[in-house]
N, C-alpha and C positions, 0 to 999 in steps of 0.2 A: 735830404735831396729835394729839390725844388724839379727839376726837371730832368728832359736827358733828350737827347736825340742820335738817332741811331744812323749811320751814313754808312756809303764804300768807305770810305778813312776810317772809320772806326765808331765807338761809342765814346760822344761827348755828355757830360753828367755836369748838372748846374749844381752847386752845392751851397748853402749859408752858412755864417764863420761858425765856429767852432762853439763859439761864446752863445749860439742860439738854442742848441743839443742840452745846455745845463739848464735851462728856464725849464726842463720836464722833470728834473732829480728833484725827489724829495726837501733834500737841502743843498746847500754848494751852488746857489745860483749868482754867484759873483759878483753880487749885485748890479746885473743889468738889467737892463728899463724897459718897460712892454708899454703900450697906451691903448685904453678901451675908452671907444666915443659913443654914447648912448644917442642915437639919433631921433629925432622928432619932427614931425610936420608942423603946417603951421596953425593945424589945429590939438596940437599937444599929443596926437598921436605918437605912438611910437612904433620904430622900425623893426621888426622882428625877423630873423633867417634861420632856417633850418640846416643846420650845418651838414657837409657832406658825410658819407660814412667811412670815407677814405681818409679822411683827415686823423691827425693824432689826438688831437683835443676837441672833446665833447661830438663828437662823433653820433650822429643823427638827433643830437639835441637843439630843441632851440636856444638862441644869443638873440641881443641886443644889439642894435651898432655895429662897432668895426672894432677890429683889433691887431694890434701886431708890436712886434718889435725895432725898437728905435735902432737903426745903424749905424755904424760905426760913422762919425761924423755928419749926423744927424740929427738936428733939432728938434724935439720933440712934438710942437706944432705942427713943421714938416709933416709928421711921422704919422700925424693924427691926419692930414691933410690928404696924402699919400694915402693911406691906407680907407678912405673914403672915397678916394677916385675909384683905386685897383678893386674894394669889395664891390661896391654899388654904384659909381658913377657918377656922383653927384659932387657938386663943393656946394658948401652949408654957406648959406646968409649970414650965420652969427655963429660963434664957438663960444663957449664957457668950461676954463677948469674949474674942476669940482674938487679932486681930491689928489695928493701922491699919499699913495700907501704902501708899506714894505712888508710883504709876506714874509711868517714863518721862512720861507727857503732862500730869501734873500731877494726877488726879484721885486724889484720899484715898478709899481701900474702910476701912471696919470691917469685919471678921472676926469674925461670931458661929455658934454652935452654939444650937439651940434642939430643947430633946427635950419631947415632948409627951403629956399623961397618958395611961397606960393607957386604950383604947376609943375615943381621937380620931378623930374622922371626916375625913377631907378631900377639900375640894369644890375642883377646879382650876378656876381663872379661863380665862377667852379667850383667854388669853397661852398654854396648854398644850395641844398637842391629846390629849396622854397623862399618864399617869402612873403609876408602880410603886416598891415598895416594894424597894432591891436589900440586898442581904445585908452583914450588919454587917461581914465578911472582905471586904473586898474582892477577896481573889484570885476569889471566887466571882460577882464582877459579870458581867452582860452583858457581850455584845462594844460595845454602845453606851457602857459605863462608857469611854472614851476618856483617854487619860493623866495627859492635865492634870487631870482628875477626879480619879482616882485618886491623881495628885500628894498634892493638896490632900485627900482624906480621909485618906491616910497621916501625914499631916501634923498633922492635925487628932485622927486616933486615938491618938498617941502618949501 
């Protein structure tokens, strides 16, 4: 469920297809396509949010970027594009895919990088209770910068 509003008529419920609910099983993800855009300033900093605790995934953890699932007649650029406006508000100066990779459970991630013009504002969605800019070294992250994080920007800064 995405939303719902409640009226005299009755209770209307927003709901995403069907095909969204499997990207959480273990395995039997149908192989559909998710995209995480790692975002950066344009002094190599990177975007960091603290995600809400209402959410299903990673649930008061820090993230990177933006993420989400590609729609049903949706490009995936789109999707990266989309999903950059809806978390943060911003369209990025330059995009770079980095990677498609297919989890153990079937679901395809695109791997992109998005750095964003000089003076960017960013406005977090409902989805973050936080957010901060952490240092383009990562050796100099937070202690929230958590491994996998880290992994994955070492990866990504090469």
């Amino acid at each position: 469920m995405v939303g719902y509003e409640a009226g005299e008529d009755g209770l209307t419920l927003e709901l995403q297809p069907a095909r969204w609910a499997l990207r959480l099983l273990p395995l039997g993800a149908a192989q559909s396509m998710s995209v995480v855009c790692l975002v950066r300033g344009v002094d190599g900093s990177w975007l960091a949010g603290k995600r809400a605790s209402w959410l299903a995934s990673w649930p008061g953890r820090w993230a990177l970027g933006a993420a989400g699932s590609v729609e049903v007649g949706e490009q995936p650029i789109d999707t990266i594009e989309r999903e950059l406006q809806e978390e943060w508000s911003v369209r990025p100066d330059r995009l770079r895919i980095e990677a498609l990779v297919m989890r153990p459970s079937e679901l395809v991630m695109l791997v992109a990088q998005a750095w964003l013009p000089d003076g960017a504002e960013v406005t977090p969605d409902s989805e973050h209770d936080e957010f901060a800019w952490w240092p383009a070294d990562v050796e100099f992250w937070p202690e929230e910068g958590h491994s996998s994080l880290r992994r994955i920007a070492s990866l990504l800064d090469s």
